[in-house]
NULUM-964193 format. One record per residue (C-alpha): x, y, z; residue in three letters. Coordinates in steps of 0.1 Angstrom, whole numbers, padded with zeros to 4 digits, always signed. Example, Ala and Ser with C-alpha at 12.3 -4.5 7.8 and 13.67 -1.06 7.14 Angstrom:
<sites>
+0123-0045+0078ALA +0137-0011+0071SER 
</sites>
This chain:
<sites>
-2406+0307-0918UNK -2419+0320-0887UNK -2398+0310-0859UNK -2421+0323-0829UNK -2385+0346-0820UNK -2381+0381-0822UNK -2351+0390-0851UNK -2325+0396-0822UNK -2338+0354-0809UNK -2335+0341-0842UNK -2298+0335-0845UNK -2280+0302-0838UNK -2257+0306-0815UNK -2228+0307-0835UNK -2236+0337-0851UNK -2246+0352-0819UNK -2212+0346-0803UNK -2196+0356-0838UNK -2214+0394-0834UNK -2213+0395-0799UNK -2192+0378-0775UNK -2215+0362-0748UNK -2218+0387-0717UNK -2241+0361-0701UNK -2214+0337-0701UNK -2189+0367-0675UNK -2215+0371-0652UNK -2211+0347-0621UNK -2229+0374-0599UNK -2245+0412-0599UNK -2210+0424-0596UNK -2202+0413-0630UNK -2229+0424-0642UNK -2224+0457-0627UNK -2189+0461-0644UNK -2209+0467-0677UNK -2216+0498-0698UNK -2253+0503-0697UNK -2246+0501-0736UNK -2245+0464-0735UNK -2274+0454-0710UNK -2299+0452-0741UNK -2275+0423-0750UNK -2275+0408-0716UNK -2315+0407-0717UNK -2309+0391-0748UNK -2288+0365-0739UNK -2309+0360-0707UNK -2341+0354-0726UNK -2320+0328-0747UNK -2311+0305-0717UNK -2345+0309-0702UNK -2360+0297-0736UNK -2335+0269-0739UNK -2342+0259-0707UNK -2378+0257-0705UNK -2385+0242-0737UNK -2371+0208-0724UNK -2375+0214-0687UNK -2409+0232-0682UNK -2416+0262-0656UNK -2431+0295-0657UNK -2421+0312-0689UNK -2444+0338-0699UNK -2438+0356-0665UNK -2403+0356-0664UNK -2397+0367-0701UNK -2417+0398-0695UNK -2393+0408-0663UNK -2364+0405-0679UNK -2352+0439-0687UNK -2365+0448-0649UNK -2344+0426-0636UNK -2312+0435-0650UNK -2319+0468-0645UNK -2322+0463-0609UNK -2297+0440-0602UNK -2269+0464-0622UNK -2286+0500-0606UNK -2288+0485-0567UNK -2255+0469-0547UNK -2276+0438-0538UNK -2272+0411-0516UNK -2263+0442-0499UNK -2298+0459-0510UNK -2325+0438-0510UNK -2350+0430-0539UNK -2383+0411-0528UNK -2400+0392-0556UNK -2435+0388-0556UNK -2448+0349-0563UNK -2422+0342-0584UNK -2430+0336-0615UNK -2410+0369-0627UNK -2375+0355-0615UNK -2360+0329-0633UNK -2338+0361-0645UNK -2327+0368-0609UNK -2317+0331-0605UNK -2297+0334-0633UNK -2275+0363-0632UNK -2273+0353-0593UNK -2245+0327-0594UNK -2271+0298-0605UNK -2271+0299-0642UNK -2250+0265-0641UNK -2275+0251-0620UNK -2306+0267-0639UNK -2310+0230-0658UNK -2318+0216-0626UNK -2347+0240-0621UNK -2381+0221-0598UNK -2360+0191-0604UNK -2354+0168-0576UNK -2323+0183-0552UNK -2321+0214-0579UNK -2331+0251-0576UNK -2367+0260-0563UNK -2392+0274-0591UNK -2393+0303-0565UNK -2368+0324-0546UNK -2362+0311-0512UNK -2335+0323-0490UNK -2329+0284-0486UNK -2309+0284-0518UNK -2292+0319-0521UNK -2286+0352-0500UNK -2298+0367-0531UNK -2335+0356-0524UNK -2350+0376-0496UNK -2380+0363-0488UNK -2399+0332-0500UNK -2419+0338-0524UNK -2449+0312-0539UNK -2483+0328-0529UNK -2490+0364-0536UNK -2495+0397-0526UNK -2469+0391-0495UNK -2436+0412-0510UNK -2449+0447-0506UNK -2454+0440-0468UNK -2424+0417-0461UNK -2401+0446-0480UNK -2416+0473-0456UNK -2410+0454-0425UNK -2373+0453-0441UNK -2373+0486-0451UNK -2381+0497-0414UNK -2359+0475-0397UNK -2331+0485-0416UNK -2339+0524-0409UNK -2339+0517-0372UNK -2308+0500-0373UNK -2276+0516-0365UNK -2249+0508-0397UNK -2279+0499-0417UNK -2297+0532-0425UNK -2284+0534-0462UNK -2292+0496-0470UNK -2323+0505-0500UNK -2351+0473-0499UNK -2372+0471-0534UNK -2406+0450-0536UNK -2414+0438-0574UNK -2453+0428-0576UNK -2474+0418-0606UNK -2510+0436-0617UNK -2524+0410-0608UNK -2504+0406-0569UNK -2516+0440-0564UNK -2546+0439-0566UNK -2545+0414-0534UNK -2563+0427-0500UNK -2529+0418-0484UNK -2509+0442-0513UNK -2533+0465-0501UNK -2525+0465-0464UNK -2490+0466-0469UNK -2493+0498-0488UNK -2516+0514-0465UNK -2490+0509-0439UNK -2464+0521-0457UNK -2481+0549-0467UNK -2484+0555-0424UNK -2449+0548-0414UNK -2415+0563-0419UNK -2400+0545-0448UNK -2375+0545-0481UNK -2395+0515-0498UNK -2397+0513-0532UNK -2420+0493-0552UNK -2415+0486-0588UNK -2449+0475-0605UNK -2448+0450-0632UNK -2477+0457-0650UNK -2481+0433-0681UNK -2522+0438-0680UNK -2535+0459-0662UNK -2538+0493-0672UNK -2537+0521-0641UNK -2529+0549-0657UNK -2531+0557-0698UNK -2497+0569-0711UNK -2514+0588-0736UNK -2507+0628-0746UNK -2477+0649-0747UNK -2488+0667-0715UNK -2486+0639-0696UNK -2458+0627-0710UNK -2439+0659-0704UNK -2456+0654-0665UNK -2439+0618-0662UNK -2403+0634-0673UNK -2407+0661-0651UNK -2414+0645-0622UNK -2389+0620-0624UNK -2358+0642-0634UNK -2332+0649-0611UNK -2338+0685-0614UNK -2375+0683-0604UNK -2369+0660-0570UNK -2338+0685-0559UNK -2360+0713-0564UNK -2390+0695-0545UNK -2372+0687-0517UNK -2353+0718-0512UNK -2384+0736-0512UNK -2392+0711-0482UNK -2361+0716-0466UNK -2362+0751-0465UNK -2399+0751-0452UNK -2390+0726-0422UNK -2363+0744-0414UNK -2379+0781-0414UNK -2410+0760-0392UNK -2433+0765-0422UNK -2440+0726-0426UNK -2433+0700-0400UNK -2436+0660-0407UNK -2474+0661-0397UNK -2478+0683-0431UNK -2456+0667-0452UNK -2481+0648-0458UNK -2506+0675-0470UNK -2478+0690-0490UNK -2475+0660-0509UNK -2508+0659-0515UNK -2510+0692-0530UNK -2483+0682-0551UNK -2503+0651-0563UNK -2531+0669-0571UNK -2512+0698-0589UNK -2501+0668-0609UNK -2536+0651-0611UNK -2551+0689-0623UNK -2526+0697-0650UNK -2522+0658-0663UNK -2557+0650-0659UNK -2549+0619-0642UNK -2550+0606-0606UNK -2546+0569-0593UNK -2544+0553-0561UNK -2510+0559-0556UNK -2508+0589-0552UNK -2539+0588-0533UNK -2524+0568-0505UNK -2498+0593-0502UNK -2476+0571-0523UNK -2450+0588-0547UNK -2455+0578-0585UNK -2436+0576-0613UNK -2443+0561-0646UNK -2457+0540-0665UNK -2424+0537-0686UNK -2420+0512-0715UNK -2408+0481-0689UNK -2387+0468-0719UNK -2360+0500-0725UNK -2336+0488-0697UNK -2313+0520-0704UNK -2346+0542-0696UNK -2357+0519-0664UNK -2318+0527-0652UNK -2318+0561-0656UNK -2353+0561-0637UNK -2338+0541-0611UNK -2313+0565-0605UNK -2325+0594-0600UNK -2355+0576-0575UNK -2331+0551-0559UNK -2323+0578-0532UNK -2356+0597-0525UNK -2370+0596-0493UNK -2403+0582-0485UNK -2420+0553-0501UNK -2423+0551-0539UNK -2441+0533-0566UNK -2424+0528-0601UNK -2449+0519-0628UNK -2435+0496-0658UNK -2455+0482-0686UNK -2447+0451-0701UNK -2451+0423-0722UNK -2459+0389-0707UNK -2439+0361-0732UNK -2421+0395-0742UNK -2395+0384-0771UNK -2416+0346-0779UNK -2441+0356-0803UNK -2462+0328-0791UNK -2459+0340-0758UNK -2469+0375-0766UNK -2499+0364-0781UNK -2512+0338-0759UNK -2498+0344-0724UNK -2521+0323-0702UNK -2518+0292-0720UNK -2479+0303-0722UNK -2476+0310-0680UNK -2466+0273-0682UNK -2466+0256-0717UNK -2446+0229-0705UNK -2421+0213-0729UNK -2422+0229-0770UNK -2399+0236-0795UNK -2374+0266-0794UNK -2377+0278-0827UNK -2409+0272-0836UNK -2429+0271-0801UNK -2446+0239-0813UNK -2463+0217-0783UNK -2468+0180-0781UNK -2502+0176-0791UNK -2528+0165-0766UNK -2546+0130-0771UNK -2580+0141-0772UNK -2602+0116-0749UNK -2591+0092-0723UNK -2587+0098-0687UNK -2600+0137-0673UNK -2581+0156-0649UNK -2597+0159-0616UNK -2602+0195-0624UNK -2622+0187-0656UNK -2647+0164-0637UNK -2650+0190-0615UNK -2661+0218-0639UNK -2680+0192-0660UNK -2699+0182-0632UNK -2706+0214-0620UNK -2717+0229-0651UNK -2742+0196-0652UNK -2757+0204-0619UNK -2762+0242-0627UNK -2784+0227-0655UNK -2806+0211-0635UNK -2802+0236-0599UNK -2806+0271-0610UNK -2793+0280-0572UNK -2761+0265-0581UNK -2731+0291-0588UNK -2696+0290-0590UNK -2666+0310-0570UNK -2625+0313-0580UNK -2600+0332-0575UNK -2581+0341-0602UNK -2576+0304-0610UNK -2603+0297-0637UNK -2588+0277-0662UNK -2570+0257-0637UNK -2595+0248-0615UNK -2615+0244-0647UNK -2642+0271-0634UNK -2638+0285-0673UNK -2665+0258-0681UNK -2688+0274-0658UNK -2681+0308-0665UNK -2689+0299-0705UNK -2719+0281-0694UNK -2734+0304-0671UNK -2715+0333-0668UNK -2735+0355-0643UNK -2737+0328-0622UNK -2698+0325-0622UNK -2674+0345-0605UNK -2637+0348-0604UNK -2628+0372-0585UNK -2592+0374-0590UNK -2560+0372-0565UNK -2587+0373-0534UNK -2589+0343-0516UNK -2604+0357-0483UNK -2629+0380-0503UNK -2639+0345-0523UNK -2646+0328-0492UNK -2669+0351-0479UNK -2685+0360-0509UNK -2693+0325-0509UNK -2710+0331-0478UNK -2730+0359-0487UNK -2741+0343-0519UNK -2756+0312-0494UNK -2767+0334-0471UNK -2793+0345-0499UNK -2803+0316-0512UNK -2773+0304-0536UNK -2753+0271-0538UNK -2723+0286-0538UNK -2686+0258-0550UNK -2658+0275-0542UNK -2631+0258-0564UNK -2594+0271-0548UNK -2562+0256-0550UNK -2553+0236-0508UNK -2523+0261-0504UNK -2546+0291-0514UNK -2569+0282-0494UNK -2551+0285-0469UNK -2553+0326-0473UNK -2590+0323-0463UNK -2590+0301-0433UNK -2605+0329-0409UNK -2632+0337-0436UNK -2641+0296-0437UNK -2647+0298-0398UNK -2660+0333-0393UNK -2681+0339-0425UNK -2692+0302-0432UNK -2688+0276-0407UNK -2701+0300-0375UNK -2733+0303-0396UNK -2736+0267-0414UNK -2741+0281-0446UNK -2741+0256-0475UNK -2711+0265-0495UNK -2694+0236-0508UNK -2652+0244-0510UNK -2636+0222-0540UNK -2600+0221-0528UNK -2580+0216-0561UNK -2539+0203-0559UNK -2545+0186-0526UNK -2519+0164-0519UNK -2483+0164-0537UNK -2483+0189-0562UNK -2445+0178-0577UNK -2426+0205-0592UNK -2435+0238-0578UNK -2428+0226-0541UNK -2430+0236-0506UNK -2452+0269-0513UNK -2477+0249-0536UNK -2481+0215-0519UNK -2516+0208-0505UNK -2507+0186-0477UNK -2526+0205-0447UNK -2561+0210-0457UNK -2574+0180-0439UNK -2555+0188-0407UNK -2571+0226-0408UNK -2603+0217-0419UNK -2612+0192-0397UNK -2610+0210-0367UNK -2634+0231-0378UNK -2673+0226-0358UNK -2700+0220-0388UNK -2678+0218-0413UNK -2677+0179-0429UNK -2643+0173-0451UNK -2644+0141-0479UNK -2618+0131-0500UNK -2630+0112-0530UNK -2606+0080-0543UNK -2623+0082-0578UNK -2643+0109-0602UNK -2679+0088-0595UNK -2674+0098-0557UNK -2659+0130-0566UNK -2692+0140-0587UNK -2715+0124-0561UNK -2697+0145-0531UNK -2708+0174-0551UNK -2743+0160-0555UNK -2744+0156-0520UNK -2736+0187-0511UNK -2768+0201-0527UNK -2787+0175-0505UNK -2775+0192-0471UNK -2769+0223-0455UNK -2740+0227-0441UNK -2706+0234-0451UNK -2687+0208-0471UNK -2653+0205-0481UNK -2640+0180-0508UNK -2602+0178-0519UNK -2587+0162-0549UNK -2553+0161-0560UNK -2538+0175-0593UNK -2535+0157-0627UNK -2555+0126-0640UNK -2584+0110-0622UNK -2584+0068-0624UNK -2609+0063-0649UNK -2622+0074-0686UNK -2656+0065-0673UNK -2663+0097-0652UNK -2698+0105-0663UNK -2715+0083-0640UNK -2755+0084-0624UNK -2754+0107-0594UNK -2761+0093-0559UNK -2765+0109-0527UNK -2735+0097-0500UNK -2741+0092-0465UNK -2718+0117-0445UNK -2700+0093-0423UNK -2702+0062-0440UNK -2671+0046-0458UNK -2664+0019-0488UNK -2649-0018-0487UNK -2625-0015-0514UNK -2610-0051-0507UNK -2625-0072-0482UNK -2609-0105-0469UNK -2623-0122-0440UNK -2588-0140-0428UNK -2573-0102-0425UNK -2554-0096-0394UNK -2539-0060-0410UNK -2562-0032-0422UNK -2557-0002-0444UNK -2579+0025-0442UNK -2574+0056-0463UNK -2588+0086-0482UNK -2581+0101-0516UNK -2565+0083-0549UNK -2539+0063-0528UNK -2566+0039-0520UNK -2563+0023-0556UNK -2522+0021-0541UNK -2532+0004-0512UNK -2553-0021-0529UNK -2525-0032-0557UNK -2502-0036-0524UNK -2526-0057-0505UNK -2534-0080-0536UNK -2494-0082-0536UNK -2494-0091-0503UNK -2520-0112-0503UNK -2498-0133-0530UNK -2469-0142-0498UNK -2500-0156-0478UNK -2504-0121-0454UNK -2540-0107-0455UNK -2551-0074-0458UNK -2585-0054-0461UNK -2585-0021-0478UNK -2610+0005-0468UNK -2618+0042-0486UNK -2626+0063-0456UNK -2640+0089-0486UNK -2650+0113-0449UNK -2625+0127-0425UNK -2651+0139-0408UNK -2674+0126-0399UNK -2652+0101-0392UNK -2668+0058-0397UNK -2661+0048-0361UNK -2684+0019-0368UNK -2660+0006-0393UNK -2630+0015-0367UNK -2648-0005-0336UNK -2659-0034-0363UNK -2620-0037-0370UNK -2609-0033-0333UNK -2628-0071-0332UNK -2609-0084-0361UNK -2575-0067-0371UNK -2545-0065-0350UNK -2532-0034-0371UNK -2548-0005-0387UNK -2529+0015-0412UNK -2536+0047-0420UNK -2526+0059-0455UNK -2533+0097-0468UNK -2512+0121-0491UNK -2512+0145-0471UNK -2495+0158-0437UNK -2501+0130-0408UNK -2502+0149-0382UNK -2542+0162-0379UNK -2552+0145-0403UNK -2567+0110-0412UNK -2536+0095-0391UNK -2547+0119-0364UNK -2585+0112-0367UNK -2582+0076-0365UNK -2553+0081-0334UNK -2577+0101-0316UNK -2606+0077-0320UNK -2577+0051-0305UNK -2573+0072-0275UNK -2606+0065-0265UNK -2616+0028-0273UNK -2610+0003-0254UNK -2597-0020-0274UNK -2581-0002-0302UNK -2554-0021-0321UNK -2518-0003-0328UNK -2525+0022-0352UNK -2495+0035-0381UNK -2502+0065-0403UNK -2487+0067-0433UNK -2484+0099-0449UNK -2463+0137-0449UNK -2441+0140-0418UNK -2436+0162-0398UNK -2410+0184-0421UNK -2410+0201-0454UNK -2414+0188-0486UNK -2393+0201-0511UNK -2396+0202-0555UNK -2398+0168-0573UNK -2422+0148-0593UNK -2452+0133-0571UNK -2436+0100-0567UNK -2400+0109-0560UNK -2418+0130-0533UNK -2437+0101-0520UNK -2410+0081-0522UNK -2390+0103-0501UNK -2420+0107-0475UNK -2426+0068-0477UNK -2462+0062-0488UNK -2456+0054-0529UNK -2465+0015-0533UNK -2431+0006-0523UNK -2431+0024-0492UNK -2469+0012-0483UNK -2456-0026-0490UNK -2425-0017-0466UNK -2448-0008-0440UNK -2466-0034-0445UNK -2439-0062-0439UNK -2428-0043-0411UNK -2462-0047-0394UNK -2463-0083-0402UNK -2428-0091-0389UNK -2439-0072-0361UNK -2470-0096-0356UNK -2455-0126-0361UNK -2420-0117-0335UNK -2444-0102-0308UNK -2450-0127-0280UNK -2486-0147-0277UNK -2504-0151-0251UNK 
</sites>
């Protein structure tokens, strides 16, 4: 039977600690691990890919990434002194092995739990984590600005700072600015590239192979900088030509290898690609490169999933497969039908107006299947784009596809977004240009946590001249907001949270919305409270007000469905009735529908007492969804408890 494990996987454990004592089980921290022979480390990644499997299958997270990684990261953690050196992880993803041989394998069944370890590094949790790490393309620069301070820091000089970044990471415009500038400052950084996809540079023929020893060896990099010595010191070379020496060097290479790369281009020393899976090899490498001077890129190939067969072949669906079984990778089964995720409506709706709007196109970035632009891009693939781990460049490509006559939905995750906020006002908004952003994982995301949770889109939008912001309650308004959109032309921006939408009975008639104009969701005339929100917590607010309407205390419930414009007829009409407005959003309070409705308080006259229910002002850790809301106050229990406070509030306050 095929167990989905590679041969060294596929024994219980018994026979496993029968063979092989468990290493995994001595190592509390790098040290440990360091007091090994580099004999046993293919063990250790053994061992390591065991607990991450064992893990994950009942408690999901990102697997595919960190079972490809796993060799790099022992091989760092037992080549550099660390916490003394530093190793910057890019996104995340890859490091489930670092949070286990760093002191936390005890705690590495609490992983994205509630109160348990981050599904990123953070240096919240461990001195061992040097930099948060949830969006991508930041290590290379965060590890220079280490690399530097260090250098220019008296004691510190020695301290070595590594960045480890993805293919995909790298090819991010901020990846690229960082190694521009490193390639322009004084600097020891090395970069190690995890390359599981992406291929840079063939490792193909025995001339190049014999290139990628030499340059590596010991021998070679003593020679090479003795030659530099000796040409400094004799006033032959000076630092402004080091830099043309090593560009004769690089194209010396280039000529006899018949390769070049970018690298090498940027004035960038390169070494590799080695097999990213021989953890004796990536040692040795290490080694002799640890203590070169000037910055340096590491090239290592590898297999996403590497030692899951399932994995291996299938990585995307693997990235995060949530729970299966692990011996023989089996999934829960999906009920077919039912209830769509807000992402499907999205991509089924937009695939039905391209039918019918040849204009219409579709942006992402590097998010297709989770945003659900893969229908799109099956449907209509040159009017589809995904244009990778570029969130800025999406934006304005956006813009230029408006610009000429397109109807451009840019479908990015909220925190993403966030990467592209001076494209939204420079490239879109300045112009008016009729691109229509669909902001997936708005809201509480759950699990993955502060990095990922989409709670200031409405705050930072909204600001914005030109630009209207909606936030549907249901997938009817969600696929009419998008209908809309095609009916003006200006910006707009919908958001929508992650997971299912609230009905099986999405595929609804489209009609155009009035920008501006909101929806009774529960009317009752003796009201003297009033709810007004935006997004799927409406249907919360009703099921409280019903509840509350059962102890004899009356409440209206209104779906705002527009931030901006904002219904200030509704808000004066309630001034005349209500006595409290409540303001209910997930999503930060501050700036956003709480803020909107506060600000058009400020200047009426006779605005009731207004309280916002939503984020606070602090960070929001790792949880499910509710726990989260429970813990921020605005899941039904908390709206209810609001709710009795602002009646026991009404009914103590004086009369006049």
């Amino acid at each position: 039977m095929n167990t989905g494990l590679e041969a060294n996987l596929t024994m219980s454990q018994s026979e496993v600690g029968d063979r092989n004592p468990s290493l995994l089980d001595s190592i509390n921290n790098p040290s440990d691990l360091r007091k090994l022979d580099v004999s046993q480390l293919p063990q250790v990644c053994r061992e390591v890919r065991q607990c991450i499997i064992n893990h994950l299958s009942s408690n999901p997270g990102h697997f595919a990434s960190s079972m490809g990684a796993v060799e790099i990261t022992v091989a760092l953690h037992y080549v550099f002194d660390t916490p003394q050196d530093r190793i910057v992880w890019d996104v995340g993803h890859q490091a489930y092995a670092h949070k286990i041989l760093t002191g936390r394998r005890e705690r590495f069944s609490s992983l994205r739990k509630l109160n348990g370890l981050c599904g990123f590094p953070t240096p919240l949790e461990s001195e061992y984590d040097t930099f948060t790490a949830g969006h991508a393309s930041n290590s290379i620069s965060a590890a220079l600005g280490m690399a530097i301070a260090d250098s220019t820091t008296p004691g510190r000089e020695n301290r070595k700072t590594v960045a480890v970044i993805g293919d995909a990471s790298i090819s991010g415009g901020l990846a690229f600015e960082g190694l521009n500038n490193a390639s322009n400052n004084p600097n020891n950084l090395l970069i190690i590239l995890n390359d599981n996809d992406m291929s840079i540079d063939d490792n193909v023929g025995a001339l190049h192979r014999y290139m990628t020893e030499l340059t590596t060896s010991s021998r070679y990099n003593r020679w090479r900088d003795k030659l530099y010595r000796f040409c400094k010191r004799k006033g032959l070379i000076n630092e402004r030509g080091r830099g043309r020496l090593l560009r004769l060097n690089n194209s010396l290479k280039a000529f006899i290898s018949t390769r070049q790369n970018i690298f090498e281009g940027l004035n960038i020393r390169y070494f590799g690609p080695f097999d990213g899976h021989d953890v004796g090899k990536i040692v040795k490498v290490l080694n002799e490169i640890k203590n070169m001077e000037g910055p340096r890129i590491l090239h290592l190939r590898t297999v996403k999933g590497k030692g899951f067969e399932q994995a291996e072949k299938d990585p995307a669906t693997w990235h995060a497969p949530g729970k299966f079984d692990p011996l023989t990778g089996e999934r829960p089964r999906k009920v077919s039908g039912g209830v769509l995720n807000w992402q499907e409506v999205f991509g089924r709706t937009l695939v039905e107006l391209a039918e019918s709007d040849e204009r219409v196109c579709g942006v992402t970035a590097a998010m297709p299947s989770g945003t659900s632009m893969n229908l799109m891009l099956r449907a209509f693939p040159s009017r589809a784009f995904d244009v990778g781990i570029s969130e800025g460049h999406a934006v304005t490509f956006a813009g230029g596809l408006a610009a000429a006559g397109k109807r451009p939905f840019v479908a990015i995750y909220s925190s993403f977004l966030q990467r592209a906020y001076d494209n939204i006002i420079h490239d879109v908004c300045i112009q008016g240009l009729p691109v229509c952003f669909c902001i997936d994982r708005a809201g509480i995301v759950g699990e993955d946590g502060v990095t990922h949770h989409g709670l200031f889109d409405l705050a930072y939008l909204k600001c914005i001249p030109g630009l209207a912001v909606a936030a549907p309650a249901d997938e009817e308004t969600l696929r009419n907001l998008m209908y809309t959109s095609l009916e003006i032309s200006s910006p707009l921006a919908i958001r929508y949270p992650r997971g299912k939408a609230t009905s099986a009975e999405w595929h609804t008639t489209f009609k155009k919305l009035s920008p501006g104009e909101s929806r009774v969701m529960r009317p009752d005339p003796e009201a003297t409270v009033a709810v007004v929100a935006v997004g799927p917590v409406v249907h919360d607010a009703v099921r409280v007000a019903d509840i509350m309407s059962m102890k004899g205390k009356h409440v209206e419930v209104h779906d705002m469905i527009w931030v901006k414009p904002l219904d200030t007829k509704l808000l004066d009409s309630l001034a005349e009735r209500v006595d409290v407005i409540v303001t209910l959003e997930d999503g930060v309070r501050s700036g956003g529908l709480g803020g909107s409705v506060s600000e058009w308080a400020a200047g009426s006259s006779c605005a009731p007492r207004i309280v916002s229910l939503g984020v606070p002002d602090s960070w929001v850790a790792h949880g499910t969804p509710m726990e989260l809301r429970e813990s921020c106050g605005y899941d039904p229990a908390g709206i209810e408890r609001t709710l009795e406070d602002v009646f026991t509030h009404l009914n103590t306050s004086p009369t006049e």
